[in-house]
N, C-alpha and C positions, 0 to 999 in steps of 0.2 A: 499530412499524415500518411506514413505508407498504407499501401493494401492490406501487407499483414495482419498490421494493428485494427483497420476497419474491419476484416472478415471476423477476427479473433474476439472481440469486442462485446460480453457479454448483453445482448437486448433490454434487459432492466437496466441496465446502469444509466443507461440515456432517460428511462423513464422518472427514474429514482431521482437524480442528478436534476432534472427541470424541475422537479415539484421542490427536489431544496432551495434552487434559485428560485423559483418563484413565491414561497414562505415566505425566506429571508431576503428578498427584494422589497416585499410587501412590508415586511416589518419594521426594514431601515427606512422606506418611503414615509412609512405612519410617522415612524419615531422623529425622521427632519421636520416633519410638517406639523407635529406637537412641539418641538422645539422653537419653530419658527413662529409658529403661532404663539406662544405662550410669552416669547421676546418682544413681539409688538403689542399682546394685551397688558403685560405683567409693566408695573413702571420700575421694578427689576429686572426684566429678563433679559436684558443684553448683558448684566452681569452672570445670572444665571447661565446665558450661552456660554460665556468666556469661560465660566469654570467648566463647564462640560468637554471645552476645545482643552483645557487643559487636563481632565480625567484623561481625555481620549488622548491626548498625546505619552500622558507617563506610562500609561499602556502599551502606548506603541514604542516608546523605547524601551518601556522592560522588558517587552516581548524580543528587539534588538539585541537586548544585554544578553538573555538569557540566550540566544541563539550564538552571539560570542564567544560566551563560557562553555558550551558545550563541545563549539569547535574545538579552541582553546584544550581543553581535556581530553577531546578524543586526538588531536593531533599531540597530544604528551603522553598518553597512554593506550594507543591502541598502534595497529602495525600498518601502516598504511602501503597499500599495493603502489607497483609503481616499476620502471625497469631494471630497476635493482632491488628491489623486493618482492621477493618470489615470480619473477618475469613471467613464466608461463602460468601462472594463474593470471596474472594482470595483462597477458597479451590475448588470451580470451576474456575477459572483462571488456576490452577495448573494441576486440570485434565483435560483440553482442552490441555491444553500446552503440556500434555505428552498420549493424544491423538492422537496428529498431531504429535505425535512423534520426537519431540524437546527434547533433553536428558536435557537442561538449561532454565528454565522457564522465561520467559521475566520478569523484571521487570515492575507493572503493578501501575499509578497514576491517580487519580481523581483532578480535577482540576475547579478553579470555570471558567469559560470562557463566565459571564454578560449573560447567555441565550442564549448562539449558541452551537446549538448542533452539536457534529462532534466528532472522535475520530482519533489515527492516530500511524502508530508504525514505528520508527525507528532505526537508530543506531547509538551509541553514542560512541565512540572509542570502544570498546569492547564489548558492552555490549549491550541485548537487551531492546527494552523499549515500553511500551502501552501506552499510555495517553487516559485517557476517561472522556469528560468534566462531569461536574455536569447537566447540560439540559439535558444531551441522559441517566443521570441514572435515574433522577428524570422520565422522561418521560417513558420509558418504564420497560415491568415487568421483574419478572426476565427468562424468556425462551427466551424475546427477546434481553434483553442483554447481555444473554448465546449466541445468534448470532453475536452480535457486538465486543465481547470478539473474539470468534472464528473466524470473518473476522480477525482480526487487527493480530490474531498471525501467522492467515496463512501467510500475508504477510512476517514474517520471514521463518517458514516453507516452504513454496516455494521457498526459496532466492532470492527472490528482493530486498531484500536491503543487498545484498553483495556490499562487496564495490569497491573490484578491478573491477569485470563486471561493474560497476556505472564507473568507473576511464576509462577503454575500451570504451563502450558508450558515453563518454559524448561528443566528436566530433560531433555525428552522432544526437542528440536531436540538430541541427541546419537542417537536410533534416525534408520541410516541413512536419508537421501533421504525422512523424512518432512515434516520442516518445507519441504521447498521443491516438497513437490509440493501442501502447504498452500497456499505463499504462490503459486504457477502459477494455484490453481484462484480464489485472492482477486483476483487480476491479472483472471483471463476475469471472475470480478464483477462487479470495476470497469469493466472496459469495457462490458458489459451493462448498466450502470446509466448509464455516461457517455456512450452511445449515444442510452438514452432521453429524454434530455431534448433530443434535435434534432429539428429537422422530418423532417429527411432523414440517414438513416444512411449515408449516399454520405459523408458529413461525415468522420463518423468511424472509416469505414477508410479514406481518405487520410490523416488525423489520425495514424493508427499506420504509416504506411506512408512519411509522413513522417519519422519516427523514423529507418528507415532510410536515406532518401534525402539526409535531411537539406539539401535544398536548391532555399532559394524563387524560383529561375531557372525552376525543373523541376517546381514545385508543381502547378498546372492541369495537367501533360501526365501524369503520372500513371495508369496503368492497373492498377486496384483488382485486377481478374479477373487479369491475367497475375504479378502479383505474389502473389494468395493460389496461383495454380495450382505456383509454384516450389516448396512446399511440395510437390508429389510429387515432386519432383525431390531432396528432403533425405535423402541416402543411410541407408538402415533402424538397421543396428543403432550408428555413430558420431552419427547423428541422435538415434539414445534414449539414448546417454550423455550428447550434449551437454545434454540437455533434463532428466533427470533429476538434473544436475548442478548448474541454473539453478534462478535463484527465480525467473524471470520466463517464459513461454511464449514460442520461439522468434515474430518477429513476423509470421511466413508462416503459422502457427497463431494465432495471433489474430483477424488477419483473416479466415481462412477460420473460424476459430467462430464472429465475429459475421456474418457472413453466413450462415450456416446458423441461428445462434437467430433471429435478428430476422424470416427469412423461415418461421421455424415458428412464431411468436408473430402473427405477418400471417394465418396461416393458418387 
């Protein structure tokens, strides 16, 4: 893993992230050893196992199937970057991607999504994937959609979306408000890591700040400082429900983290 990604690397996330592996390690351990146990007492349970190998299989290829048909859809209906399609967007995609030091560059799609802006990367049997609707390109320029590029790949660079750690964890997203204060702290990550690959981090907190304003009338007028400051202004205890409610960190806290890391990392 490069430097980058280690220095950028939000602190919880490491904390957040063992305690799900250790739930759901604990859980799938219990559950083989009830399994297993219940096969040798029960003068059914080898059949009982059998059907269990076979619940867990239809699972595991429907989860196959459905990751097929999505590809299948988005490669029929969305636009996919690439050297003939829109080259200069997809020649910086390519070099974020093998910034963050990713040797396979994600596959990267534009997509109409009716005016909601949002982008998002995961993984589809093999392979990696960007989606970035038509709102978040239309709306912002190109430095800050140089940020939004580099959020979405970090998230593979990072490995969070691996998939066996997903398969270990997934018990443990049932222990309240943990899994989302995981995915809060992979969010500040990402942005830490999608910061650093700009000249100028002015970039990309209007980048997120866009998000909310969602509009490229308004984009240059924008004031970075008065919109992280709204964040005192987020009433205390309905403010920490709504946030420990979200997977993603309200965007008045974002902004104001990235400017607090990036100017203790200057330091």
């Amino acid at each position: 893993m490069s430097p980058t990604l280690k220095i950028h690397r939000h602190p919880s996330e490491h904390l957040y992230g063992f305690l799900l592996t250790v739930f759901g390690g604990l859980f799938w351990f219990l559950f083989m050893l009830f399994v297993v146990v219940g096969a040798l007492e029960s003068p059914r349970g080898i059949a009982h196992l059998f059907m269990i190998c076979v619940y867990g299989l239809f699972v595991y290829l429907t989860s196959i199937m459905t990751a097929a048909l999505y590809r299948a859809y988005a490669i029929g209906n969305m636009v996919a970057l690439s050297e003939d399609q829109f080259p200069e967007l997809h020649t910086q995609f390519v070099a974020i991607a093998r910034e963050l030091g990713l040797a396979e560059t994600p596959q990267a799609f534009i997509h109409n999504s009716g005016g909601v802006m949002n982008a998002f990367a995961i993984r589809l049997l093999r392979g990696r994937y960007v989606f970035l609707t038509s709102a978040i390109v239309e709306a912002e320029d190109n430095a800050q959609l140089r940020f939004i590029m580099a959020h979405e790949i970090a998230h593979h660079a990072l490995g969070h979306l691996n998939a066996f750690k997903h398969f270990i964890r997934l018990p443990a997203f049932l222990v309240p408000f943990l899994y989302r204060a995981y995915s809060r702290a992979r969010e500040f990550s990402c942005d830490a890591v999608g910061a650093s690959v700009l000249p100028d981090v002015h970039d990309a907190l209007t980048a997120l700040q866009m998000l909310a304003c969602g509009t490229k009338r308004l984009n240059k007028a924008m004031n970075v400082d008065a919109f992280a400051a709204q964040d005192f202004r987020v009433p205390g205890l309905a403010g920490f429900v709504v946030e420990i409610a979200s997977t993603h960190p309200r965007l008045t806290r974002r902004v104001a983290y990235l400017k607090a890391n990036f100017k203790r990392h200057a330091a």
